[in-house]
C-alpha positions in Angstrom: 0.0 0.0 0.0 1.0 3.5 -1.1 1.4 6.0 1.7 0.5 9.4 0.7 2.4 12.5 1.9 0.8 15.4 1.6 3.3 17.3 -0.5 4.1 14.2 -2.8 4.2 15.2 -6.6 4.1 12.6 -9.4 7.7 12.7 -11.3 6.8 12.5 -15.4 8.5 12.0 -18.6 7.9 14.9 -21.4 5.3 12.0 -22.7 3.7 12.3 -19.2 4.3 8.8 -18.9 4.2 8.1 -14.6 8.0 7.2 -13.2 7.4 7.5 -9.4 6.9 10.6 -7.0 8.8 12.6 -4.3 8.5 15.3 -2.3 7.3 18.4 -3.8 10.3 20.4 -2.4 12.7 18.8 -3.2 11.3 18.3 -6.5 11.6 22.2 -7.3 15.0 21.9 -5.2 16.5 19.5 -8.0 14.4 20.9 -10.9 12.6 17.0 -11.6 9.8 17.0 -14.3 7.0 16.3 -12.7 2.5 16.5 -13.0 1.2 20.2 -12.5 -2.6 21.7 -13.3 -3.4 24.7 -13.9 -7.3 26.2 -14.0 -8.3 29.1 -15.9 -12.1 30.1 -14.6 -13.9 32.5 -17.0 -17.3 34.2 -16.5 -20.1 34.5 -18.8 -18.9 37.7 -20.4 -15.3 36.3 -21.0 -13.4 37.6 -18.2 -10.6 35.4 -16.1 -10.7 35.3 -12.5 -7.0 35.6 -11.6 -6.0 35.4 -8.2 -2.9 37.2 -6.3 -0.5 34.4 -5.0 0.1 35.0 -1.1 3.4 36.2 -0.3 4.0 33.5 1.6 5.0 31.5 -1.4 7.8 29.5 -1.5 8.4 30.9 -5.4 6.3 33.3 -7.2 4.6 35.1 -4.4 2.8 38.4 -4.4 2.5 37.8 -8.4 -1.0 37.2 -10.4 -1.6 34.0 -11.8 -4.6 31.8 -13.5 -7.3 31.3 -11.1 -5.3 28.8 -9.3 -2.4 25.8 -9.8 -1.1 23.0 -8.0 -0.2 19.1 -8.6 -2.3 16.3 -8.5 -1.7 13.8 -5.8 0.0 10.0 -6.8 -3.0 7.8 -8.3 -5.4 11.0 -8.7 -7.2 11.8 -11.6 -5.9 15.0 -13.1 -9.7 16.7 -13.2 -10.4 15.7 -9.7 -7.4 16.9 -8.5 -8.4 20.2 -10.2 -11.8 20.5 -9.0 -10.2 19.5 -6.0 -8.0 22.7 -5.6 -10.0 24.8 -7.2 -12.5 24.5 -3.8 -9.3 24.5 -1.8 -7.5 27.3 -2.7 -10.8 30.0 -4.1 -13.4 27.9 -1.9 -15.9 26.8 -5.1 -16.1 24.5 -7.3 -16.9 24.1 -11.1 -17.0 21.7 -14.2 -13.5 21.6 -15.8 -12.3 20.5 -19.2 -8.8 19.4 -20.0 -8.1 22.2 -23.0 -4.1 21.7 -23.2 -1.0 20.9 -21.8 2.4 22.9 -21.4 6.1 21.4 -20.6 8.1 24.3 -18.9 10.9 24.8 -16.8 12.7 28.0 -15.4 14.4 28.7 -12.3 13.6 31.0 -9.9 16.0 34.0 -7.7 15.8 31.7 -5.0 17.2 28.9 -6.6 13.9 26.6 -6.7 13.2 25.3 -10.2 9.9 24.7 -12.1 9.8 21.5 -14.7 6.3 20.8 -14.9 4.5 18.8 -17.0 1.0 21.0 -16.7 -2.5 20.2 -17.9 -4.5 23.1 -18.4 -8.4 23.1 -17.7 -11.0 25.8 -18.6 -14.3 26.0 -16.2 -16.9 28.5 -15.9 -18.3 30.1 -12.8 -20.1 33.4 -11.5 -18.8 32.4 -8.2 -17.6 34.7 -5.4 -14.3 33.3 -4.0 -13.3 32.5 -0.6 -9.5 32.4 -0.9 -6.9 30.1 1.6 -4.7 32.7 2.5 -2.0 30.8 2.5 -2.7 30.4 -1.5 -3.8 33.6 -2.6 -4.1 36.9 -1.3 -6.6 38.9 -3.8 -8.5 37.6 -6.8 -10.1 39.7 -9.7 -12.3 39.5 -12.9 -10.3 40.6 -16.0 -10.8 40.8 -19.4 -8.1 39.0 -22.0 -7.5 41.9 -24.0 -7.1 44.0 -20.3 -4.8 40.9 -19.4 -2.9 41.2 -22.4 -1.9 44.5 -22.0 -1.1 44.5 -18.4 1.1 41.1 -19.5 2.8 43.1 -22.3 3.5 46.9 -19.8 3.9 44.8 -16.6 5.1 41.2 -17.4 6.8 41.1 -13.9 3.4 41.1 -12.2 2.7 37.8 -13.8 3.9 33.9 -13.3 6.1 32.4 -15.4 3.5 29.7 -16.2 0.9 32.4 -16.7 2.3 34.0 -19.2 3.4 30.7 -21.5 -0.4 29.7 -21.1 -2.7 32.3 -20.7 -3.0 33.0 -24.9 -2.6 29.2 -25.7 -5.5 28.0 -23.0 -7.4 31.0 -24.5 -7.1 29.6 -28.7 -8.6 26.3 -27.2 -11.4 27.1 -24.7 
């Protein structure tokens, strides 16, 4: 029987193929390509919900990012484990639909490295979040063209992730 830790991430080939786990950590300590999500929740006029990252982020806090992100747990199905967060970290949930996938990697200032294997899914929801603080500090409605401009004059506000995905995941919702 499989033990579960709760920070345990599933380590991937670039064909997504499963080839064990480890601790999340370490897994952004040694830069090891593993299972990410990533959920981009629109409205009925178009607009993303982006949340604010809390601060107390081990990378990328304090910047604005797709409504939320996070790894599925060893053996879970990657929608679950989005519908999953999604209630977790903004407090609702949604329908979801895998639109895409993205294979990144880029380090961080702090040294932690990124190499995710991430599955994008598109949901829709006139929801009022109730953010974890320890996720995200501030969430908003915004328009793509709005986000695209911000991107283009402020790219620094943004993820990493964020910006590789927000104009593919929009072609394919």
């Amino acid at each position: 029987m499989h033990i579960l830790r709760k920070d345990e991430v599933v380590y991937v080939d670039e064909q997504d193929n499963e080839l064990g786990t480890g601790e999340k950590l370490e897994a952004h300590q040694k830069g090891v390509l593993h299972r990410a999500i990533s959920v981009f929740i629109f409205n009925r006029k178009g607009e993303l919900m982006l949340q604010k990252r809390a601060k107390t982020k081990y990378h990328s806090g304090g910047l604005w990012s797709n409504t939320c992100c996070s790894h599925p747990r060893p053996g879970e199905d990657i929608a679950v484990a989005a519908r999953r967060r999604l209630q977790e970290e903004m407090g609702f949930t949604t329908a979801v639909r895998h639109v895409h996938h993205l294979l990144y990697r880029t380090t961080f200032q702090n040294g932690l490295i990124e190499n995710e294997y991430d599955h994008m899914f598109v949901g829709e929801s006139e929801a009022t979040p109730v953010l974890d603080s320890e996720e995200a500090e501030e969430w908003k409605w915004m328009s793509p063209e709005a986000i695209r401009k911000d991107v283009k004059e402020c790219p620094e506000k943004y993820t990493f992730w964020f910006r590789l995905a927000f104009e593919q995941v929009l072609s394919k919702r």
